[in-house]
N, C-alpha and C positions, 0 to 999 in steps of 0.2 A: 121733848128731850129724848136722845137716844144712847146710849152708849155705842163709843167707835168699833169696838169688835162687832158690834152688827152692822153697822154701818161697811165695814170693810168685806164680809163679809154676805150684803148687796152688793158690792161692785164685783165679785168676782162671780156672784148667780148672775151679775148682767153679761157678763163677759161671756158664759156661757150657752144664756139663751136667746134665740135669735128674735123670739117674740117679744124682745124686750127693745130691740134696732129701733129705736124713733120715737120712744116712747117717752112721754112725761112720769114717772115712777115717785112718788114721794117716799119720801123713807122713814119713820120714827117708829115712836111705840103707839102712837093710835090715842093714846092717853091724852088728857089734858093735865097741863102740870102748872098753877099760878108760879109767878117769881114770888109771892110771900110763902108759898108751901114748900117750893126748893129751898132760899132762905132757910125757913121753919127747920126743915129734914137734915140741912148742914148742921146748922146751931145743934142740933137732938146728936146726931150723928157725930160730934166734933168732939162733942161731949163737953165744951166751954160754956159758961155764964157770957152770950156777947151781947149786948145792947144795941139793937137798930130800929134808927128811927124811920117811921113809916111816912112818906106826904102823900098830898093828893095825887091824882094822874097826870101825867106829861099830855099836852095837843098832840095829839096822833097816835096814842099807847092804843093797840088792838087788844081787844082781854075775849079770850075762850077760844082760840083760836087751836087747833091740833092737828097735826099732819094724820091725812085720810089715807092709809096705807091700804087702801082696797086690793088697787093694782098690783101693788108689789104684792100683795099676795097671793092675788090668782095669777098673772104671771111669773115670778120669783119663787112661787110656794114660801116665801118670806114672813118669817114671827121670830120677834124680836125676843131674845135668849135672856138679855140681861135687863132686871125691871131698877127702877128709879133710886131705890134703897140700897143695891146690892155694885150699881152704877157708882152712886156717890162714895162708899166702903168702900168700893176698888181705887177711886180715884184719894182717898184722901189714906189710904195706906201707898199708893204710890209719892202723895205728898210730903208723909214722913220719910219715907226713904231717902226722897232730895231729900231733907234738912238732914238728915246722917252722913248723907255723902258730901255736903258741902263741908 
């Protein structure tokens, strides 16, 4: 997972370096994040009592999987600004905002 101000904020380090022309660049925070820990960190962070029920794994569900930002680093000088906790807080203070404006 990454937040999109960094993500936006790759594309315009690619724009400006030319070592980056052709390059396969992955972008993220380098972190592994499970869907039950984002889950988890919403529900804590929402601050609601939500109830979800867990199943087994889906045929074909990949688990530990994390974008290898090597490249973007040493080409980009790229580190990701916004971490996982401060990502979700941004996002779900934008989401109260829609439901005031609605």
């Amino acid at each position: 997972l990454v937040y999109i101000d960094d993500v936006v904020d790759s594309f315009l380090n690619c724009l400006d370096c030319e070592r980056s022309y052709g390059q396969n660049i992955n972008i993220g925070t380098g972190v592994r994040t499970s869907v039950r820990e984002l889950i988890d960190d919403m529900i804590t962070l929402y601050g609601k009592d939500i109830s979800v029920k867990y199943e087994g794994s889906t045929a074909g569900d990949i688990h530990g999987i994390y974008a290898d930002i090597t490249r973007a680093q040493q080409k980009l000088n790229f580190t990701p600004k916004i971490d996982l906790e401060t990502g979700l807080l941004k996002m779900l203070d934008w989401v109260k905002g829609q439901k005031n404006n609605a």
